[in-house]
C-alpha positions in Angstrom: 38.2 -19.6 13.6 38.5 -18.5 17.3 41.2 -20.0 19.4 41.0 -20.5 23.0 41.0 -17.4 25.2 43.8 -16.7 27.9 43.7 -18.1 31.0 44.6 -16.1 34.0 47.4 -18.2 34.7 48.6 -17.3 30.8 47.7 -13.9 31.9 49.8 -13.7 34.9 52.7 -15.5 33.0 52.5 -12.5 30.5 52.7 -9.7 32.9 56.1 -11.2 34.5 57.5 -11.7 31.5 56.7 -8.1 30.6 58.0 -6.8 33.7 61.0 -9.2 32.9 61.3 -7.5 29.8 61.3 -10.4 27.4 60.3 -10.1 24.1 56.3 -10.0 22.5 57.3 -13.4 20.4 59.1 -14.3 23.1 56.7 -14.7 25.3 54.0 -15.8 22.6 56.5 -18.8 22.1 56.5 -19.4 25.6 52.8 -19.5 25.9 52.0 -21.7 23.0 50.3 -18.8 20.8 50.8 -17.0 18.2 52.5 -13.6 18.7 49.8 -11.6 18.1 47.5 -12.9 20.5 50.3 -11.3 22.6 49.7 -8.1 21.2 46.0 -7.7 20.7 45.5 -8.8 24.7 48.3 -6.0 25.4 46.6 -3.6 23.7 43.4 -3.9 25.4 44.6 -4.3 28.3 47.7 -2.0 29.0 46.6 1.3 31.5 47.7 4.5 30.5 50.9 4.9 32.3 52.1 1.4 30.2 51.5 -1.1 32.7 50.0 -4.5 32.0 47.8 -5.9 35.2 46.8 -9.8 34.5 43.8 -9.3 37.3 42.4 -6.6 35.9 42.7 -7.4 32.3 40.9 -11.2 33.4 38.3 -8.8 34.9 37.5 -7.3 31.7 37.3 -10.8 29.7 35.0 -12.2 32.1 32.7 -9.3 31.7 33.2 -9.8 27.9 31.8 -13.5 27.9 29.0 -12.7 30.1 27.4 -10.4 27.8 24.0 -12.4 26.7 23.7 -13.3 23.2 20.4 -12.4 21.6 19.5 -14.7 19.3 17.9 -14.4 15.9 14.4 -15.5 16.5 14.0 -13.9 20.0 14.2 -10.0 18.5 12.3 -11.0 15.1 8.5 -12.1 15.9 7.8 -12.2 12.1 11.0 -14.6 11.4 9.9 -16.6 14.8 6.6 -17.3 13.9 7.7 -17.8 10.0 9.4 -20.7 10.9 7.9 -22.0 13.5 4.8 -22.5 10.8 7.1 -24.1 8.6 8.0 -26.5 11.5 4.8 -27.5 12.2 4.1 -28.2 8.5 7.5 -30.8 7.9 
């Protein structure tokens, strides 16, 4: 199961505590989540020289959710009009 995703404001929190150099569970504790939700957003989100920018890396997640989902029956006409029949028949 999925938890919530960061907020900017969780984000923002994270890179002063960072630059305060406080502690990944730290931090995590601070926040309410689990350490390695710490982690994993650090990850994808440090630059290469190390540093950890909460606007940018909110960038990136928005363009992450905005990707549009492509459903099932949408790229299978077969499996659209397969149950679309069955549909009509119940």
């Amino acid at each position: 199961m999925r938890g919530q995703p960061l907020t900017l404001y969780e984000r923002e929190k994270i890179e002063l505590f960072i630059r305060g150099k406080w502690s990944l569970r730290k931090i995590a504790k601070n926040l309410h989540r689990d350490h390695s939700v710490i982690v994993r957003e650090l990850s994808r989100n440090t630059d290469r020289s190390g540093i950890y920018r909460a606007a940018s890396a909110q960038l990136k997640a928005d363009k992450r959710h905005r990707r549009p989902y492509r459903k099932k029956l949408d790229l299978d006409e077969d499996l659209r009009n397969y149950v679309v029949s069955k549909l009509m028949i119940g």
